[in-house]
C-alpha positions in Angstrom: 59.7 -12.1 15.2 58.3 -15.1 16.1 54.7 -16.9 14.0 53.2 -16.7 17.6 53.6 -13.0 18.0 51.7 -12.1 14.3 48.3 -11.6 14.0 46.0 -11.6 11.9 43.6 -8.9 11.1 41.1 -9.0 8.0 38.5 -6.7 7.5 35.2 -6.8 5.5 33.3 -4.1 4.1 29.9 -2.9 2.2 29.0 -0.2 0.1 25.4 0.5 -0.2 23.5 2.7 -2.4 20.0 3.1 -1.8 17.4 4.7 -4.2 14.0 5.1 -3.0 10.7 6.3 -4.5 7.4 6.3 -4.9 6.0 3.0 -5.9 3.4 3.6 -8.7 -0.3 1.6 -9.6 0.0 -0.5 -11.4 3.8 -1.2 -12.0 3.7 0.5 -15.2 4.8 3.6 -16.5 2.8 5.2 -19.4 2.8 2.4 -21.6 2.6 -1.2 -22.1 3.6 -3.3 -25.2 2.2 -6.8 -24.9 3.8 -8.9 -27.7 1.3 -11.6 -29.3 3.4 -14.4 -27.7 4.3 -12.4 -24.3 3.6 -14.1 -20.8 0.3 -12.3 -20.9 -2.1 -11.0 -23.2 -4.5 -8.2 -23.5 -7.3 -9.3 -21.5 -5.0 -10.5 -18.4 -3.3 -6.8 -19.1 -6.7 -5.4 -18.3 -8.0 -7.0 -15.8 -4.8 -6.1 -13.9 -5.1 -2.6 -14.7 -8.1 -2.4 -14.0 -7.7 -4.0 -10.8 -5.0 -1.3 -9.9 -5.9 1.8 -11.5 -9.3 1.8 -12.2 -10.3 4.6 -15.4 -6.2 5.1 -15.8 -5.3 3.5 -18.6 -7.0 2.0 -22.3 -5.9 -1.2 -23.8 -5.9 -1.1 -27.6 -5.5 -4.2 -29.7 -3.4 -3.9 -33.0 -3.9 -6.0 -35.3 -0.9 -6.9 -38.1 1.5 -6.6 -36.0 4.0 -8.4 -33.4 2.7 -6.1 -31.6 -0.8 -7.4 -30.0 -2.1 -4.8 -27.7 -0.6 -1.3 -26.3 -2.1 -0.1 -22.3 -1.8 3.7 -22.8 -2.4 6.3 -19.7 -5.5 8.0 -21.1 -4.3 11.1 -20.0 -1.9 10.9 -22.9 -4.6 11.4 -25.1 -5.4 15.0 -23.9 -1.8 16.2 -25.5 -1.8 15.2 -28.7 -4.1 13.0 -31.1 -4.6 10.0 -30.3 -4.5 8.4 -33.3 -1.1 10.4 -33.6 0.2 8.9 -30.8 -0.6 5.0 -31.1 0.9 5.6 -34.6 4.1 7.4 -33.2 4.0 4.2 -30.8 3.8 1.6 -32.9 6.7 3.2 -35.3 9.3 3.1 -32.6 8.0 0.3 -30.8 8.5 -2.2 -33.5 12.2 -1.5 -33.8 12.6 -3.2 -30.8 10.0 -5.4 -29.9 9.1 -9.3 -30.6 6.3 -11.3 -30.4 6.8 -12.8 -27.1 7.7 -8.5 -25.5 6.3 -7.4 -22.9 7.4 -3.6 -22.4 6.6 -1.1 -20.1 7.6 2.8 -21.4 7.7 6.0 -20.1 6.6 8.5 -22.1 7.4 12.2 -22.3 5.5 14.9 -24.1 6.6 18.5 -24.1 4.1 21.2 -26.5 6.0 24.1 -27.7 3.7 27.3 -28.3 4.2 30.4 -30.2 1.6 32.6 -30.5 1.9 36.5 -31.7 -0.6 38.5 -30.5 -1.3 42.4 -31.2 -0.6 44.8 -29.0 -2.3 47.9 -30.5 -4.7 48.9 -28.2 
């Protein structure tokens, strides 16, 4: 066979995998850790989530720590003490933060209930 009578054939291909959902306000999840050194600070923090989700969420500053401020979903609150849960927070937090973090964290909270009750009528 002859280099005239071969031809050449190449063939390109994609693989796409799309994942779509609901874009949330503001681009957060349940928490934000804002480093003393991170790109922004507490009050810019704010005013953005403010600006997004108005009522949604509480900035608290810390103070000792690397850790400067933490944006919590005030709903959080209505599962478990709060001061509870900025301690639990901070605890894990700081095992893997730095000064200049800034961390966004979803967070889950399951309760567990057992109550007896009598039956005696």
């Amino acid at each position: 066979m002859s280099s005239k009578n071969k031809k050449s054939f190449s063939s390109k291909k994609a693989n796409l995998q799309i994942h779509f959902s609901e874009f949330d306000l503001p681009p957060m999840q349940d928490l934000l850790l804002i480093g003393r050194r991170a790109p922004i600070g507490p009050e810019a923090a704010r005013r953005m989530i403010e600006a997004l989700a108005p009522g949604q969420y509480e900035v608290i500053l810390i103070e000792n720590s690397d850790i400067e401020a933490i944006a919590v979903r005030t709903s959080l609150f209505n599962w478990m003490p709060r001061d509870t849960l900025i301690k639990t927070i901070l605890e894990e937090g700081m095992k893997f933060t730095s000064t200049q973090s800034l961390i966004k964290a979803k967070l889950e909270i399951s309760v567990s209930v057992f109550k007896e009750v009598d039956i005696n009528v």
